[in-house]
N, C-alpha and C positions, 0 to 999 in steps of 0.2 A: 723703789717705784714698782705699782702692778704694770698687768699689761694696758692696762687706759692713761697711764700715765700720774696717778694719784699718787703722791711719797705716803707711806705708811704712816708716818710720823701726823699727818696731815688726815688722814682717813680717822685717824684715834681721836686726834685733837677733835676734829669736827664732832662724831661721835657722842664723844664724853660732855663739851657742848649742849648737843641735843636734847640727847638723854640722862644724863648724871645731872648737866647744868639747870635743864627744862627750858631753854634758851628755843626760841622759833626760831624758822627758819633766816628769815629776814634778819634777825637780830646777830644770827651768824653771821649772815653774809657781809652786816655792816662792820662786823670784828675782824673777819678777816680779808674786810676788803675784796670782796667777791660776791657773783651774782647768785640771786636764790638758787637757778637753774642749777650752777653748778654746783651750792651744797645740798640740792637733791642729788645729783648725779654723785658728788663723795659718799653719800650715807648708803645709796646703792651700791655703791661699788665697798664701802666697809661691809655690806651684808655678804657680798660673793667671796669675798678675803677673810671671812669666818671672823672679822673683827666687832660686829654683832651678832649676836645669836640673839632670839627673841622666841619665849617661852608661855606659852598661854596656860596657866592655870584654873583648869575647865572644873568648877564646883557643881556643877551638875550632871547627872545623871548620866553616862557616856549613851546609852541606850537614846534615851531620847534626841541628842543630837546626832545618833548615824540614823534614826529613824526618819530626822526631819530631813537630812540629804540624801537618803534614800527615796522618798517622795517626791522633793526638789525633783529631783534629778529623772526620776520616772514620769513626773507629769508636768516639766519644764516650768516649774512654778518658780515665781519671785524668794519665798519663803513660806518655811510651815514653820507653826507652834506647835510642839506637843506639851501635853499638860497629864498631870498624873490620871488615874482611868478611878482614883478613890471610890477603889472597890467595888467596881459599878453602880455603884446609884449614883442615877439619873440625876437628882437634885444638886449633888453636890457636884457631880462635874458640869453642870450649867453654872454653879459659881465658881467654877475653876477656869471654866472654859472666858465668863467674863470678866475675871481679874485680866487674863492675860489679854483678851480685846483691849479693854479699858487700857491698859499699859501701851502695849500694840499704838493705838490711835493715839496718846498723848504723843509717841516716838515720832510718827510720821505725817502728823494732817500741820498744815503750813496755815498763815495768811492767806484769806483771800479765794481759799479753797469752797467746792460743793460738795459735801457729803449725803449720801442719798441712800436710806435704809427701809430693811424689809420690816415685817415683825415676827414677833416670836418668844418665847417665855425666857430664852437665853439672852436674846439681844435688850428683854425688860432691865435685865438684871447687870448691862454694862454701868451704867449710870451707878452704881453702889459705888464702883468704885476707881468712877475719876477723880482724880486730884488733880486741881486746875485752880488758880488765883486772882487770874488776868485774863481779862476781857481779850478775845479772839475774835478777828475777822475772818470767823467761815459760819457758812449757812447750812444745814441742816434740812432736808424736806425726804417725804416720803415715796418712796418708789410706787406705790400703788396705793389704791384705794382702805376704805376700813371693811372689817372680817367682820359685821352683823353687830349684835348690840351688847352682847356680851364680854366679858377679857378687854376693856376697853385699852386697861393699862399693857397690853401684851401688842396692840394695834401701830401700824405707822406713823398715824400721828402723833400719840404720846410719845411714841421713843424720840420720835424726832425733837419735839420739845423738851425734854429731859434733855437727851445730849447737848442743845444747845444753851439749856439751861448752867449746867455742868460746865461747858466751857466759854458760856458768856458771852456766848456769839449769836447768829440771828435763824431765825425757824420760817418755814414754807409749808402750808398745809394744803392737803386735798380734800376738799368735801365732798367729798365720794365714795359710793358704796367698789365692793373690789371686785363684786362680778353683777354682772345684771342680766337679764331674764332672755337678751337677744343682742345681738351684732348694731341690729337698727336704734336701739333704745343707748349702746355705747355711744354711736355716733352722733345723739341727737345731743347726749350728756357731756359729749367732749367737745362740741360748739360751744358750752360758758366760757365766756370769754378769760373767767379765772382760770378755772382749768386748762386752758389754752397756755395761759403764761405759764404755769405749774408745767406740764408739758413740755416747753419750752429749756425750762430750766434743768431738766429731766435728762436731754440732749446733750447739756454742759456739764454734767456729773464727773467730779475728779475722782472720787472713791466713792464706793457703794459697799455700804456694809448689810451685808446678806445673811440669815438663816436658810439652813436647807432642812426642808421637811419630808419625810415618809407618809405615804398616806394611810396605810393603815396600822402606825404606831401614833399620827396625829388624830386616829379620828375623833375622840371626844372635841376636839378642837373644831375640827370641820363642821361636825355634826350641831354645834355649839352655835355655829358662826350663821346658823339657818341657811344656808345655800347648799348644804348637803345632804342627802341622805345615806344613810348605810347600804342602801342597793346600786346609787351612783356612787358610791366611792370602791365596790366590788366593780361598778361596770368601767370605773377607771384604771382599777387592777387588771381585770381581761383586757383592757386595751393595748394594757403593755407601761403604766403608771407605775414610775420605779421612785421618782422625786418631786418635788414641789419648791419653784426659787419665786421669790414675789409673787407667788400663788399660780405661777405656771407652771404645768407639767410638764415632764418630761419622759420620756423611756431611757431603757438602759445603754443607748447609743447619745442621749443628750440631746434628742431629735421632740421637738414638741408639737409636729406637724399632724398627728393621728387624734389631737384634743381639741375637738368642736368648744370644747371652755377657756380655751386658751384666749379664742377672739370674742369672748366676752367679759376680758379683765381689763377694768380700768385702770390704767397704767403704764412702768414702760414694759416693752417687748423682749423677748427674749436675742434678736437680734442685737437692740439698741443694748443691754448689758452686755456683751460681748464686747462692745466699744470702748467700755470707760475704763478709761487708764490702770486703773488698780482695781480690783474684783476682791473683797475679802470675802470668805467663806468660813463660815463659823457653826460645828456643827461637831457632837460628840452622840457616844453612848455606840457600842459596838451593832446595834440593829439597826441602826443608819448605814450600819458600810456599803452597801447597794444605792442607796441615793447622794450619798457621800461621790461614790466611783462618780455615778451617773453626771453629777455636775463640775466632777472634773474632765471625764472625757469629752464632754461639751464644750468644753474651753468657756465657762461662768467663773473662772476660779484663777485669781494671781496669787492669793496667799490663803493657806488654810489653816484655820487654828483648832484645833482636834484632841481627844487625847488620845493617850499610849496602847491600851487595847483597839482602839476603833481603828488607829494607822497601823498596826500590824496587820487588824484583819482586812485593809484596803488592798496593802502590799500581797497581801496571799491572794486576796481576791483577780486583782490585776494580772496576777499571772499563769491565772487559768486560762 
């Protein structure tokens, strides 16, 4: 007998059971005439009487799993991904970076769910590679408006559609530009009654899958999207513009209160992201780690999926 009272004889049997047999719980309990509760409680107590050991055979790269709980653990995240840094070019780790979304999201979105996504050339490129068969009851819509008339496919609502395409589920669109000329002209554009429900919906978000931008490693992109010029995207720099989350800026505290353009994006808020349940953050190449930090000291970010040069330089960064 240990000290709980379990005969050893009984701790092994359960055990072998278990794990040798493949035998569930319940299926013990009906063999030996006992309750689930207590052959959890024997398999417990066989782990402290060293009558199981349980041995993880980790095939991956040990670097990258102390790097992701080294992060974890520094910026109270749910989880990080790291993904290999393939030699830095940019193109290849945005298919590195959305393999592992893609995976990421088939693991964790349920029934029933609201997924709610930015855009961006990485987030284009999730859709390559879901694998998905069956029709899903989750919806799909875009966190903000569209980015001008160009990169259509890189825009909110195409992604949105793709992923729900991919998983078979249902899609929500904004017909909305993502910044507009004044505060007064948001307001008169967020009266359509569509957009109201869109809005609405916006509120209810379970996950949001997010790109984080740098603005002056995106600017062909801004510049692209006709609401920018190369002297406001400089006079966004002097303001202290370290990041861009659904085309809201930020500085290097995660504070987006110094950007008169902030209150002219159609969409949601930077407050109202902080709300939704799970925050994915998806964002590589080692000259983001400054808008990478910026939208996790923000608290934008439950899970970040990154790679292996850009998280180390986050971890050095952080601890200046």
């Amino acid at each position: 007998m240990n000290k709980k009272g379990y005969d050893t004889r009984l701790m092994v049997k359960c055990s072998q059971m278990y794990y040798e047999e493949h035998l569930n719980q319940g299926e013990i309990a009906e063999k030996l005439q006992i309750s689930k509760s207590s052959v959890s409680r024997i398999l417990s107590a066989a782990k402290k009487a060293k009558i199981i050991k349980i041995t993880v055979n980790n095939p991956i790269k040990n670097q990258y799993i102390q790097l992701e709980k080294e992060l974890e653990k520094r910026f109270d995240l749910k989880e990080v991904i790291v993904v290999d840094s393939m030699a830095d070019e940019p193109e290849e780790i945005k298919k590195e970076l959305a393999k592992a979304s893609a995976e990421y999201l088939e693991r964790i979105i349920k029934d029933g769910q609201t997924i709610g996504v930015t855009w961006g050339t990485t987030l284009n490129k999730i859709k390559n590679y879901i694998n998905n068969d069956k029709k899903r009851d989750i919806t799909f819509l875009p966190l903000v408006g569209g980015i001008g008339e160009t990169n259509i496919n890189i825009h909110p609502n195409s992604i949105a559609l793709d992923l729900a395409r991919k998983f078979k589920g249902d899609c929500k669109l904004l017909h909305a530009p993502s910044i507009v000329d004044d505060p007064v002209r948001k307001d008169m554009l967020i009266e359509d009654k569509n957009i109201q429900s869109l809005f609405k919906l916006m509120k209810d978000v379970d996950i949001s899958l997010m790109g984080i931008g740098y603005p002056l490693l995106n600017t062909s992109t801004l510049l692209e999207s006709g609401y920018f010029t190369m002297k406001y995207i400089k006079k966004l720099e002097e303001l202290g513009a370290i990041a861009d989350i659904s085309s809201l800026f930020i500085d290097k505290y995660g504070k987006g209160d110094n950007f008169e353009l902030n209150r002219r994006v159609i969409g949601i808020d930077l407050e109202d992201i902080k709300k939704i349940p799970l925050k994915i953050g998806i964002a590589g190449y080692v000259a983001k780690k400054r808008a990478i930090l910026a939208a996790l000291v923000g608290g934008y970010i439950d899970v970040l999926i990154t790679d292996e040069n850009t998280a180390e330089a986050i971890l050095a960064l952080s601890d200046k």
